[in-house]
N, C-alpha and C positions, 0 to 999 in steps of 0.2 A: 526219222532215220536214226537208228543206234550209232552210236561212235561215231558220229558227226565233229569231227578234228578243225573242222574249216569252223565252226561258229565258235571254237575256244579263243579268244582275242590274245589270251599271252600263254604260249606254249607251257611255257614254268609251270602250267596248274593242270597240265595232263600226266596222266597216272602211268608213269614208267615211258615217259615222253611221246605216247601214242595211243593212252585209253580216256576216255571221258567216265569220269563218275558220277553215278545217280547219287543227287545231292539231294536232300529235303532235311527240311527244320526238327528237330528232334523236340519228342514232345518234352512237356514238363515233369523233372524225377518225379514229384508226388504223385501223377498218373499213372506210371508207369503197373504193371500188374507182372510182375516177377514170375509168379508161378505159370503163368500163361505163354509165355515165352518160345519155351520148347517145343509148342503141340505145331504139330503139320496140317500144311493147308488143307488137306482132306480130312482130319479129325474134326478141325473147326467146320468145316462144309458138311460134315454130316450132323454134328452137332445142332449147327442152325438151320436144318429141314425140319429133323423132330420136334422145337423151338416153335418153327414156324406151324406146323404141322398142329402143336398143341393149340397155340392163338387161335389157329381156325374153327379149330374144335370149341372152347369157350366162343366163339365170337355167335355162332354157329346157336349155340345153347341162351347165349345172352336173348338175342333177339327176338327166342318164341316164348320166354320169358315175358320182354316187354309185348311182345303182341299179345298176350293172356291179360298184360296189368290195361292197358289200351283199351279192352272192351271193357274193365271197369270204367275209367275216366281219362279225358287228356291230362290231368293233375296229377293221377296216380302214377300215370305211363311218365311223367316227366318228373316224375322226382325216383322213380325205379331208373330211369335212365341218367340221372345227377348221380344218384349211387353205384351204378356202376361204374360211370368215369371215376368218382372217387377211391374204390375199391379196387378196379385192375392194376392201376400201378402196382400195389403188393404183389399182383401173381407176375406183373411184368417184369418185377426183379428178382424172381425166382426164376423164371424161363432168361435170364439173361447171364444169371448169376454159373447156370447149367452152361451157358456158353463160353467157348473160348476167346479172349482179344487179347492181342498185346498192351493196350493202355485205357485207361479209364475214360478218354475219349471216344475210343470208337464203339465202347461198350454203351455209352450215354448216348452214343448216335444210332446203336442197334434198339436201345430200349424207348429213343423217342421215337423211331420209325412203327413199332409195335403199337406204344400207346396211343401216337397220333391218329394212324390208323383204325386203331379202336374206337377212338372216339369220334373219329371223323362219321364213321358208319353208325355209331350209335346214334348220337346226338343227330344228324342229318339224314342220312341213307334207311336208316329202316324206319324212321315217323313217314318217310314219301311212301313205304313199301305197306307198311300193313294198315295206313290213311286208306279207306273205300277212297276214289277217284271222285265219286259226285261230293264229300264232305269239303273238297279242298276250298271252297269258298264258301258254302253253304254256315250258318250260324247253325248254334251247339253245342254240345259236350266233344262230339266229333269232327268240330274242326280244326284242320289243319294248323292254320293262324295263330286261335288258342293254343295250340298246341306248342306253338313254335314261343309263343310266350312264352308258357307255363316254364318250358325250360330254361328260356331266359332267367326268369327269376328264380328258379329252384338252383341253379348255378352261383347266382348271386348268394343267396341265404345256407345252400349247404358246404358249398366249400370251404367259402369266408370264416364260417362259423367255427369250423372245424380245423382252420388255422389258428383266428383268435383266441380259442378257448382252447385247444390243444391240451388235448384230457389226459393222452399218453403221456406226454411229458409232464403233467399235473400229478397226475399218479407215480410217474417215478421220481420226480424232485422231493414228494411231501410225503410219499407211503413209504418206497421202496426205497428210499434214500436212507433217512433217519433207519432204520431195519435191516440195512447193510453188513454182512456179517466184517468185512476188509474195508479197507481205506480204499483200495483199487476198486472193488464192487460199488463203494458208495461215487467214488469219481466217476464211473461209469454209465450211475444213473444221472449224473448232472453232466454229461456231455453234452444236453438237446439234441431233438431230433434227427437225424439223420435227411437230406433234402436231396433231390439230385435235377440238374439241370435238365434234362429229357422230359420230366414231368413238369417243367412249368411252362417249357417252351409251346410243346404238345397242350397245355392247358389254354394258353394263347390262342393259338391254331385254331384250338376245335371251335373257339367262340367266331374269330375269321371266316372259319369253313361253314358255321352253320349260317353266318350273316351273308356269305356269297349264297350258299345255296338257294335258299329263299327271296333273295333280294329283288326278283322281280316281279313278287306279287306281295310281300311283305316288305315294304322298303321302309318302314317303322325300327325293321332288325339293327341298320346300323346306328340308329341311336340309342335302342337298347346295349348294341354291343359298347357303343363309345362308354356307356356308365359303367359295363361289366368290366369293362378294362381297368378303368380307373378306379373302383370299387378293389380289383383285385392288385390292384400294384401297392395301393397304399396298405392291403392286410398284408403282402406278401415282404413289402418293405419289412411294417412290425414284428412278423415271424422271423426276418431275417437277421434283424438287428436283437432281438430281443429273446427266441426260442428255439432256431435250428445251429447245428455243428456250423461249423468253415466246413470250407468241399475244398479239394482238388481244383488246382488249376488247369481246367482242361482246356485253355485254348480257344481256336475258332471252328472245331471240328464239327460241332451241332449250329453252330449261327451259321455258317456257311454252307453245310447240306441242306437245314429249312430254308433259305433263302434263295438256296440253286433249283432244290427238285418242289418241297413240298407248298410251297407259295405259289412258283408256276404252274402247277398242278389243282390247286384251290380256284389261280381265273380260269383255266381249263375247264373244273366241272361246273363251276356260275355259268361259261358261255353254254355247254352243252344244257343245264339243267333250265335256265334262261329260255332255250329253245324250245324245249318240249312243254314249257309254264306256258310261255303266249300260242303254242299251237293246240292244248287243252281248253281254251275258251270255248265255250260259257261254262264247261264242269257238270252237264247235264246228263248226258247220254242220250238226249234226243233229237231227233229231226222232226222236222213239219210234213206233214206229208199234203202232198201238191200233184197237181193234174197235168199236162202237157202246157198248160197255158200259164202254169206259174202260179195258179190262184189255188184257195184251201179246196182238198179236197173232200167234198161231201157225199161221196159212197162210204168211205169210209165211217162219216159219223155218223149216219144215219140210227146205228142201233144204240149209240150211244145219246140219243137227244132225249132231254126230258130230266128231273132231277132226281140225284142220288144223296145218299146219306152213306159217305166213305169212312168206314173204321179203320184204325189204323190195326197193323200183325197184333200189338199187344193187345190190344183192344182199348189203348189210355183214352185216347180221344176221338171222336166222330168230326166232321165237318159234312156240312149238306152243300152241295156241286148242282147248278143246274146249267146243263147245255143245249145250246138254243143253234137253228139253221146258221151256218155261214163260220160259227168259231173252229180255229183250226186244230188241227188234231196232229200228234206227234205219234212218232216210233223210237223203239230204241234204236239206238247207232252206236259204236264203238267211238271215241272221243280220244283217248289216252294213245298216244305213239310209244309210250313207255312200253307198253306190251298192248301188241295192236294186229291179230288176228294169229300166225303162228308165232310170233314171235316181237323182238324189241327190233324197231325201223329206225335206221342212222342215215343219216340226218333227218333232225324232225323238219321236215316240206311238205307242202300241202301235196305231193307227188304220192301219198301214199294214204290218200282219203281212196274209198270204195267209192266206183260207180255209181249212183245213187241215194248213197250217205253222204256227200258231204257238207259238212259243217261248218266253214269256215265263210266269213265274210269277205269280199275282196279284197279291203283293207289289212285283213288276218292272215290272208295268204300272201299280198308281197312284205309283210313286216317275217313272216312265219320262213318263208323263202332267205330273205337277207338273212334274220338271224340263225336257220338251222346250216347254210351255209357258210358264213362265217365263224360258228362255230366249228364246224368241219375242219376249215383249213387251221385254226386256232388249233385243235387238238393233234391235227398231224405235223403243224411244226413242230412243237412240244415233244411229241414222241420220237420224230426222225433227229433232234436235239438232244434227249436223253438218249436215246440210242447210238450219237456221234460220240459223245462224249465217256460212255461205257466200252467203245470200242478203243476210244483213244487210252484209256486207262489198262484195259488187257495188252491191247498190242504193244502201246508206244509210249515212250518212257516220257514222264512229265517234264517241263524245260524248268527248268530255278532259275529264277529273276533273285537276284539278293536286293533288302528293302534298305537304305537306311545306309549309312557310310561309317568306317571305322572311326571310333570314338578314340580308339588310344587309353582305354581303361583297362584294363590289367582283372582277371576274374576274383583274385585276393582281396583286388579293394573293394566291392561290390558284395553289399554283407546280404542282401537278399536273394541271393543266388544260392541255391544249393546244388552239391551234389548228385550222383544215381549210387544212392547206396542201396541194397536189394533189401527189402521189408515184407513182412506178410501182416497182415491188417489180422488182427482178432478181439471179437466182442465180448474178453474174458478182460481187456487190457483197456488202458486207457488209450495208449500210444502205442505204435504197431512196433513189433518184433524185430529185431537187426538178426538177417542171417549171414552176415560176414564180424569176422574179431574186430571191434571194437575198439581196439590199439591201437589200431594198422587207420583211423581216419580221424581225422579232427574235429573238434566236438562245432566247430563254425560249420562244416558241410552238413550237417542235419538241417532238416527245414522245422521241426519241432524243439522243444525242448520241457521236460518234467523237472518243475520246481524242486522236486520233492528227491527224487531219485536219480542215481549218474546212467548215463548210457548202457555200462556193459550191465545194467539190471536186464533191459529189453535184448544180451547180446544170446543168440541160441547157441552160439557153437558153445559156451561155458554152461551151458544147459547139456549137450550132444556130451560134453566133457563126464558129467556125472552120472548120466544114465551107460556109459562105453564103459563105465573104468571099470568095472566087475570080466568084463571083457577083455583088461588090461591091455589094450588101443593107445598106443602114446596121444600126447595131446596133439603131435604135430601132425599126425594120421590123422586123427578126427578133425582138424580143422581144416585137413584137404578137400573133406566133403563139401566143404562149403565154398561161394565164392569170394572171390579174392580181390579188395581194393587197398591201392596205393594212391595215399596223399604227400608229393613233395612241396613241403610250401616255399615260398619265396626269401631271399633273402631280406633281412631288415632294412636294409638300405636301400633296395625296392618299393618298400611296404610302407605306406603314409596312412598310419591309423586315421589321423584328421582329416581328412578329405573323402572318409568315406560315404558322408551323407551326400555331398557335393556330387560326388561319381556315382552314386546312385540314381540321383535326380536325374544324371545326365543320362545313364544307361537307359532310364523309363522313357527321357523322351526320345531315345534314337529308334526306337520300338515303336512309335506314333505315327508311323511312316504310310 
């Protein structure tokens, strides 16, 4: 219910003593994204179809890629699909970069939903789709299993590698550096890498997602996964401490989407994929074929008795087959629920074996029954879940619980706080551009600061100043275009320079909450 007056406990905090205001935690200035601000809900909504639109398109092309590299080898197919995880992110932060968001958080939470995605279906979803069905247990080049390995380890050795050694940054610290025509150019190239939270979270993920997928015929994956996790936190620690930029403090906007949707949705597809894995047994495509009385039938074999000498399509290898009275004799039969006559059968239950094909053992059918059922109800909580909670978000305004009790610390003494002073980020600079005067803020409200150089270097409107004045634009016109902050600071007798590590410590932990 809006304007709900009865849940405000002390009237003093209603807005003109009868409105309730939608309150929420305001992100952090360094996230914020300035020039984004403006654009309306419909620009950004059309934005993020085409966006979306494009992903599908690459995802679309990725896939008959790997299913080209697949009929070479499971080794080839699983290092072409390492390489794409590794590779999309760049095009994912162009398709994000094209989008509109108000702050660096939700932008990190459109670009891990992208990549996670990506990778979910890479790495998982298309090795089940262009795997033949009888390979999935079968030894080989085309199995499954292998398969599922191969990626394991092609995860482990190309991405790792590709932190540790980090050649981009190799090449601009030691090539492009020293050959620097500016001081600013040569800063530039020693900033390190550029890293962003969406892509490591989504790197996570896809190793979870591929260890649930598989998990009930490959239960080997989660010890592969536990090495790949810890293989990748101690490179990514290194990278972190030693070769990428600081990021933005974004908050809990991506720890708390993976944890609400894309987690619950990872044991969602283990229970469904889980069920259609134990209703695939034996992975053969055949039936026995049998008389009214249960026993082999030998009309059938009869033209077949007596020995053969079977070449295989290439002709690599022969085997000689001799069949004698009494052995039984098989037909094909469809086996897969994945896609199983016109179409994909949900729930996988033995309810949707053919009259006369069926395959499964009794034992197969009430494990086959429990699990594709339970997966059932498993996936439609989840859905009518995500769907309460998307309606509560349109319709109904969020309730603010406030965390944590006033401290009685004053925002002047608290030196790790900054400001919303409006910045544009450019990769000609070391540190991002100030698009308000400069005068007008105290040099403590930056969250940055350049050893080398004072503020109004980065300020534009003293920029806006020299390219107007031909235009002869007073300066106080040109600095209307821009926006406008006021800092009043506190009087001295307020202000306890010495206590300010103390009130910072303390402000960190009322935040622990």
């Amino acid at each position: 219910k809006r304007n709900d007056v009865m849940k405000v406990h002390d009237p003093s905090h209603l807005f003109r003593s009868k409105l309730v205001l939608n309150i929420k935690e305001a992100d952090e200035p360094s996230t914020i994204r300035w020039h984004d601000l403006s654009d309306r809900f419909w620009d950004r909504f059309l934005k993020m179809c085409v966006t979306t639109y494009a992903w599908a398109c690459v995802m679309f092309l990725v896939a008959i890629i790997i299913r080209q590299c697949s009929h070479k080898s499971a080794k080839f197919a699983a290092y072409a699909i390492a390489f794409f995880n590794t590779a999309f992110p760049e095009f994912a932060k162009i398709l994000v970069n094209y989008e509109s968001h108000p702050s660096e958080g939700r932008l990190q939470t459109s670009m891990y939903v992208k990549i996670a995605a990506f990778r979910w279906i890479n790495t998982a979803i298309i090795v089940t789709m262009i795997t033949p069905f009888t390979s999935t247990l079968s030894s080989g080049s085309d199995n499954i299993l292998d398969g599922v390995c191969e990626i394991f380890l092609a995860e482990i050795v190309t991405s790792n590698c590709i932190k540790l050694f980090d050649p981009m940054g190799f090449i601009k610290r030691h090539y492009l550096a020293p050959r620097a025509g500016s001081q600013e150019e040569m800063n530039s190239y020693m900033r390190g890498e550029e890293w962003h939270l969406a892509e490591r979270y989504s790197s996570m993920t896809k190793i979870l997602f591929l260890t649930l997928w598989y998990c009930s015929i490959y239960p080997a994956g989660f010890f592969l996964c536990a090495v790949t996790l810890f293989i990748n936190y101690f490179a990514e620690r290194f990278s972190l401490m030693r070769s990428w930029r600081p990021a933005p403090r974004l908050g809990s906007h991506i720890s708390t989407f993976s944890r609400r949707y894309f987690f619950t949705m990872a044991i969602s597809a283990m229970a469904v994929a889980s069920s259609y894995t134990w209703a695939g047994f034996p992975y053969d495509n055949l039936c026995e074929n049998t008389n009214a009385d249960g026993n082999a039938d030998d009309d059938t074999l009869q033209d077949y008795i007596g020995s053969w000498n079977v070449i295989s399509i290439d002709d690599s290898r022969s085997v000689s087959v001799t069949v004698s009275q009494g052995d039984p004799s098989y037909r094909f039969c469809q086996q897969s629920l994945w896609y199983y006559g016109k179409g994909m059968n949900f729930p996988a239950i033995p309810y949707w074996q053919t009259e006369g094909d069926e395959w499964m053992t009794e034992e197969q059918e009430h494990l086959t029954s429990f699990y594709g059922w339970t997966s059932f109800a498993l996936l439609l909580v989840v859905c009518l879940w995500i769907l309460r909670r998307a309606v509560q978000t349109m319709i109904y305004r969020s309730h603010y619980a406030p965390c944590g009790e006033d401290q009685g610390i004053s925002f002047s003494n608290v030196a790790a706080i900054s400001s919303y002073v409006p910045e544009v980020k450019s990769d000609v600079f070391p540190y991002p551009l100030v698009a308000v005067d400069t005068d007008d803020v105290d040099e403590e409200l930056y969250e940055w600061k350049d050893p080398e150089k004072p503020y109004s270097y980065y300020d534009l409107t003293r920029d806006a100043n020299e390219i107007l004045k031909e235009k002869l634009l007073p300066e106080k016109e040109v600095k209307s275009l821009f926006s406008r902050i006021k800092h009043w600071p506190p009087n001295q007798d307020e202000y306890v320079s010495g206590q300010e590590v103390d009130l910072e410590e303390q402000y960190l932990e009322s935040k622990l909450c």
